[in-house]
matplotlib code that plots the C-alpha trace (Angstrom):
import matplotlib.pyplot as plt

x = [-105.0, -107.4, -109.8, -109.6, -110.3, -113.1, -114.9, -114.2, -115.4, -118.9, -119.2, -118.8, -121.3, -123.8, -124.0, -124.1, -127.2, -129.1, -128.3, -129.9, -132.9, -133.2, -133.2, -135.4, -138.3, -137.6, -138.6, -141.4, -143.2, -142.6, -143.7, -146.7, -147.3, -147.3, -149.3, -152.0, -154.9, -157.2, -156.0, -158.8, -157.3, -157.4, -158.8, -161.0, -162.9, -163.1, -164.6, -166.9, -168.2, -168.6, -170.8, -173.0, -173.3, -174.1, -176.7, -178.5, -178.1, -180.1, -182.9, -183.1, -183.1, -184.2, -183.7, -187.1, -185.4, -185.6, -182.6, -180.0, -181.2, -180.9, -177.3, -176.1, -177.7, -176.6, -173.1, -173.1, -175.0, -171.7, -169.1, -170.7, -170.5, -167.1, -165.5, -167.7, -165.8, -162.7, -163.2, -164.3, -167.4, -170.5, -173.0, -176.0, -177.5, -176.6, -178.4, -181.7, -180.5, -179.0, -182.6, -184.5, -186.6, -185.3, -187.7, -190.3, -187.8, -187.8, -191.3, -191.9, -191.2, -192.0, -189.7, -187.3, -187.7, -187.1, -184.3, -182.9, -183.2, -181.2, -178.6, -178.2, -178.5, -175.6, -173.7, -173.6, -172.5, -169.6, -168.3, -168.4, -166.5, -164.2, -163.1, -162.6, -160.3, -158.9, -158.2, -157.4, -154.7, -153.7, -153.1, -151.1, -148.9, -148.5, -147.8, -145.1, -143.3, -143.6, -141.8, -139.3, -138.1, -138.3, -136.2, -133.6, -133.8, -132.7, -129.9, -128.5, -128.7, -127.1, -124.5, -123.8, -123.6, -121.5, -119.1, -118.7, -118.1, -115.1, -114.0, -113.9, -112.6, -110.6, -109.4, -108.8, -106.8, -105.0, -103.7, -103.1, -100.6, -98.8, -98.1, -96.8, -94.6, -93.9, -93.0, -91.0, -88.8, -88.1, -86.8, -89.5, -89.6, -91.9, -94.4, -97.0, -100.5, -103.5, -106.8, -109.3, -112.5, -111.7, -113.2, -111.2, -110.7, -108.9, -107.2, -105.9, -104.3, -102.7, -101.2, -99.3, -97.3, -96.9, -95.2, -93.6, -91.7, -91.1, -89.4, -87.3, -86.0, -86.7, -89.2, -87.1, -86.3, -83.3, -81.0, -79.4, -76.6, -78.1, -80.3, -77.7, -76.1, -79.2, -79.5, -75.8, -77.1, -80.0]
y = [-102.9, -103.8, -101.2, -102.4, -106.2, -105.5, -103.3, -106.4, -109.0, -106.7, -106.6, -110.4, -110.9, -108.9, -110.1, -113.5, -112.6, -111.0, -114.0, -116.1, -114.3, -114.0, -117.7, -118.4, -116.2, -117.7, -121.4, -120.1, -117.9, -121.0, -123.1, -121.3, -121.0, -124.7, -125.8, -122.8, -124.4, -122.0, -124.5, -126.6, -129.6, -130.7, -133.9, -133.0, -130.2, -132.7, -135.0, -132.8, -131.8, -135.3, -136.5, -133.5, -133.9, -138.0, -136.8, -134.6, -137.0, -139.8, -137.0, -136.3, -140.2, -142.3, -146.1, -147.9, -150.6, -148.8, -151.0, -150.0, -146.3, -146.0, -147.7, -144.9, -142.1, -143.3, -143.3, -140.3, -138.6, -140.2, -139.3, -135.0, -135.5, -136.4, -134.1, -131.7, -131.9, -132.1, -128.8, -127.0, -126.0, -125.1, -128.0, -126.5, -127.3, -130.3, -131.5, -131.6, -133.6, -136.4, -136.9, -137.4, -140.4, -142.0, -144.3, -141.3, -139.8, -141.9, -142.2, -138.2, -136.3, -133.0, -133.8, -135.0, -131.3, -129.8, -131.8, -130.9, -127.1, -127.9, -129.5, -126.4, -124.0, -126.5, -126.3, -122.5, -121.8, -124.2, -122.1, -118.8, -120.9, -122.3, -119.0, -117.5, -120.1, -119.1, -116.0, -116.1, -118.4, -116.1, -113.4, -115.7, -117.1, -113.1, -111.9, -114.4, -114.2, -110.3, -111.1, -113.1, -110.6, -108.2, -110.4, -110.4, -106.9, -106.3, -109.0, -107.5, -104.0, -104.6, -106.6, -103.7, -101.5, -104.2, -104.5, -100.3, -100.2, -102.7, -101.1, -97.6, -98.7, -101.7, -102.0, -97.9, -97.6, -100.5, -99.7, -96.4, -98.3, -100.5, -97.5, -95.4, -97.8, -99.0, -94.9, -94.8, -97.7, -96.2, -92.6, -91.0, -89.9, -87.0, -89.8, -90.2, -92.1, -89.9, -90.3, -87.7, -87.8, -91.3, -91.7, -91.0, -94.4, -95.4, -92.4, -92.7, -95.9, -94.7, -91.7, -94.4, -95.6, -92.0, -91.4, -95.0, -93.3, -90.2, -91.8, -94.0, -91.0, -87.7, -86.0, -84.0, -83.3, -85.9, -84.6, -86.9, -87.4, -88.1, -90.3, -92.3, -92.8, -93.8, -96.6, -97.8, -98.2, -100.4]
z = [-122.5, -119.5, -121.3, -124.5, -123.0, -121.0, -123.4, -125.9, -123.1, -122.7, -126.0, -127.0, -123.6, -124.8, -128.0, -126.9, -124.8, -127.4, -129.5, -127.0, -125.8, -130.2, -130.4, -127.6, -129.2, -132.5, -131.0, -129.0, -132.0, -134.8, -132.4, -131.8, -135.3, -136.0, -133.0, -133.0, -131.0, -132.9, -136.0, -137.4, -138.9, -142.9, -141.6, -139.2, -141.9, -144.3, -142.0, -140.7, -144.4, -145.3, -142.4, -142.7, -146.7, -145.6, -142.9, -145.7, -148.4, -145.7, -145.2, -149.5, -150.5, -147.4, -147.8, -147.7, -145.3, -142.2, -140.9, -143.6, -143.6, -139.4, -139.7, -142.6, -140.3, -136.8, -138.4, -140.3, -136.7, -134.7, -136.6, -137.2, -133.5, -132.8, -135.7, -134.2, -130.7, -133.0, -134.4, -131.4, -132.6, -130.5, -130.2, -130.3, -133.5, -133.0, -129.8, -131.3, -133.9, -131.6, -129.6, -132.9, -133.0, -136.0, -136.8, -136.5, -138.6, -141.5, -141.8, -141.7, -144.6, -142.6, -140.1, -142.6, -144.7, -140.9, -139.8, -143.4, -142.3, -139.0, -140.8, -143.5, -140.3, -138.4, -141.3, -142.4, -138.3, -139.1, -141.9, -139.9, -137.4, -139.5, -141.8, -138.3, -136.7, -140.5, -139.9, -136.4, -137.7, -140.5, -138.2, -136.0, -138.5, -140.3, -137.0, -136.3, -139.4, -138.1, -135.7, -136.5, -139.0, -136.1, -133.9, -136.6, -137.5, -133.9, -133.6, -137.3, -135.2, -132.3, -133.8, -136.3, -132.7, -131.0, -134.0, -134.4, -130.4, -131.1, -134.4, -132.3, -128.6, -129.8, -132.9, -134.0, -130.5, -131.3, -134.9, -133.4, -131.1, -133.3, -136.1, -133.0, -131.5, -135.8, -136.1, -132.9, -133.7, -136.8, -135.6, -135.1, -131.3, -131.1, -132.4, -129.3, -129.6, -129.9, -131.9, -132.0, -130.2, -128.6, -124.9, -122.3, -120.4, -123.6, -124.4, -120.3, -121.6, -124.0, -122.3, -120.4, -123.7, -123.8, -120.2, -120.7, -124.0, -122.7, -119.4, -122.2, -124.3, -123.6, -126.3, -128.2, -132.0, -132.8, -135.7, -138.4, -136.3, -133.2, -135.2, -136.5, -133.5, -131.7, -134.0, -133.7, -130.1, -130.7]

ax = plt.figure().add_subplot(projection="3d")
ax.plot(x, y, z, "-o")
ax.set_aspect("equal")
plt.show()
């Protein structure tokens, strides 16, 4: 039985430490997938594309109070610049932008149709930036899912491997037992454990039921009589 208990020990271990090292993966990959840095928020795009439509829209229809149109575009400038930072995106474009002279601005329509430009220019590099966080992200969140079905693929795998190495060193040998000594109780004394193609540590085991019943009564074919009397005795 010391076989059959450690095989049954490894086997419960191991699964135990797949199970684990499964779990562990699990965490880290959906955790990945909800925190992906490469993520641009909902907030931050929309932010981002309503700033830049409010910086064009000052440029198309400029207030003829100076004062109210440099408030709208100093806070439309402000905020492009923090979403900006928000979304990761290269500042480039936007430098030039942020050292306009806005008074000079607003009273050149030249360098209001060339700002214009800038803004169009800033904005079409934003969406390549933004569908390839997309995809980037995409990728990520396929590839965990991937994964994850990976993960469990394996765990349903070695579980069924686990649960066959049980079913063939544990639980076959040990039917084979109970039937024997069930047969041998019953009258049947040439009755000796044996299963085919079983590995040999177990089969060792059960060659010593099989010494321990020969050493009780002899193997031998028992006739009716015999039979009978040996179960008076018992």
């Amino acid at each position: 039985m010391f076989v059959f208990e450690r095989r049954f020990h490894r086997g419960m271990l191991s699964l135990l430490i797949i199970q684990v090292i499964l779990s562990f993966f699990t965490v880290y990959l959906l955790e990945r997938m909800a925190n992906d840095e490469t993520r641009i928020p909902i907030d931050v795009d929309l932010g981002l594309r309503r700033s830049l439509n409010a910086l064009t829209v000052s440029l198309q229809n400029p207030d003829p109070d100076f004062a109210t149109w440099n408030l709208a575009w100093s806070q439309a400038l402000t905020e492009t610049g923090h979403q900006l930072q928000n979304a990761k995106h290269p500042v480039t474009l936007f430098l030039p932008l942020s050292k306009l002279d806005s008074r000079t601005l607003h009273q050149d329509a030249a360098l209001r149709a060339e700002t214009e430009k800038t803004i169009l220019a800033l904005a079409q590099s934003y969406e390549t930036h933004w569908a390839q966080t997309l995809k980037t992200f995409r990728l990520t969140a396929v590839g965990g899912a991937w994964s994850v079905t990976l993960l469990s693929l394996i765990g349903f795998v070695s579980l069924a491997y686990i649960h066959s190495q049980i079913r063939r060193f544990l639980l076959f040998p040990l039917r084979e037992i109970c039937q024997c000594l069930l047969d041998w109780k019953r009258g049947n004394r040439l009755r000796r454990c044996s299963v085919s193609g079983i590995d040999p540590k177990v089969q060792r085991s059960m060659d010593v039921i099989n010494r321990v019943l020969d050493e009780y009564r002899p193997l031998k074919v028992m006739n009716p009589i015999e039979r009978r009397h040996d179960e008076d005795d018992r």
